[in-house]
C-alpha atoms as one frame of an Amber mdcrd trajectory, in Angstrom:
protein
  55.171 -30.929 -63.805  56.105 -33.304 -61.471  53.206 -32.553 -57.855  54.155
 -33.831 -54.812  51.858 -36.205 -53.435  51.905 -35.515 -49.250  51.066 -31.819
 -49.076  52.917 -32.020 -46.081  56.124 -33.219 -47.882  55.101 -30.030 -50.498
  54.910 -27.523 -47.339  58.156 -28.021 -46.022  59.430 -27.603 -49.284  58.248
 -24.400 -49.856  59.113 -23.445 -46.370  62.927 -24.208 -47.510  62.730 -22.372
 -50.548  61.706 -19.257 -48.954  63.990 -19.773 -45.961  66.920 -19.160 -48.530
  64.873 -16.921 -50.639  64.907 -14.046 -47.474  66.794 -13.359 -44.118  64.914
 -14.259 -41.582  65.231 -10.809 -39.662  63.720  -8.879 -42.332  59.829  -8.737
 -42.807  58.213  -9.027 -45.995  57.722  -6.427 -48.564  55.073  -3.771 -46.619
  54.156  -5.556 -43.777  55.266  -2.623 -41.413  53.251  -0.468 -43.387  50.261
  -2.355 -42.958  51.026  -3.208 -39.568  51.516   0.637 -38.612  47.980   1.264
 -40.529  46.072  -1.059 -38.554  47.430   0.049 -35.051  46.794   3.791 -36.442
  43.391   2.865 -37.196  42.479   1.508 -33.747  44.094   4.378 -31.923  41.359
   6.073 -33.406  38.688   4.126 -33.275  39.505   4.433 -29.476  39.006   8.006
 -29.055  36.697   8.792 -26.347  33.116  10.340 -27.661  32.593  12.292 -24.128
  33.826  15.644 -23.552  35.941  14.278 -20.332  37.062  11.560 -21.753  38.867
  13.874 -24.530  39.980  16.131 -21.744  41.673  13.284 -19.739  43.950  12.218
 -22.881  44.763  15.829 -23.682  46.123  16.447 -19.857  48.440  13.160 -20.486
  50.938  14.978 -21.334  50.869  17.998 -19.347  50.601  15.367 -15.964  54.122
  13.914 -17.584  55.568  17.114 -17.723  54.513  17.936 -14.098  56.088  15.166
 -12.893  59.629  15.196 -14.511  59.530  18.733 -13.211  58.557  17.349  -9.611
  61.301  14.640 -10.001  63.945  17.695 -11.150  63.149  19.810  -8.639  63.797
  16.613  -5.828  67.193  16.164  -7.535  67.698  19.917  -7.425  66.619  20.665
  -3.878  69.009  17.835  -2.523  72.153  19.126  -4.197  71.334  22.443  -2.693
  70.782  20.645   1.229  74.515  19.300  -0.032  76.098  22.848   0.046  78.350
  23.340   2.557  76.630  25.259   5.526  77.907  28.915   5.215  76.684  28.882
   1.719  73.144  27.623   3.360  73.034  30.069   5.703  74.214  32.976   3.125
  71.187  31.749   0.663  68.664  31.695   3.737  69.734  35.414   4.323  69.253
  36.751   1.078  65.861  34.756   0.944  64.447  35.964   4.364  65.890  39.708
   3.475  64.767  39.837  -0.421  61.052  38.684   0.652  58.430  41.142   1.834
């Protein structure tokens, strides 16, 4: 077995073997595996201990929801101000009359 004598001359020949040995797009064998693990494993090591702290995460999504709705309803209350005025005035009526 013939070693190479600069390990630097040995690095970049390994680093050309394996650049033909794989794409270079794809990741090696289970490293998104491991990758997802480790990020799963600090999400919850970063769980709040306190009783508000909990709370606050669990209304996360419940506050996004609100506010899509609060965006729709903008986007919704605009195309009825577009309406052409008789049909305005005929939705006013049967507002004013249907409410006590």
């Amino acid at each position: 077995m013939n070693a190479d004598p600069d390990p630097i001359q040995r690095l970049f020949r390994l680093a050309q073997e394996s650049a033909r040995s794989q794409s270079p797009c794809e990741p090696p064998y289970g490293f998104t595996s491991r990758v997802l693990a480790e990020v799963g494993a600090g999400l919850r090591d970063r769980v709040p201990a306190s009783a508000w702290g909990r709370l606050t995460l669990a209304a996360l999504p419940v506050a996004a929801l609100a506010t899509i709705a609060c965006f729709q309803w903008k986007n919704f209350a605009a195309s009825v101000m577009d309406a052409p005025e008789e049909q305005q005035l005929a939705q006013t009526f049967l507002q004013t009359a249907l409410e006590p």
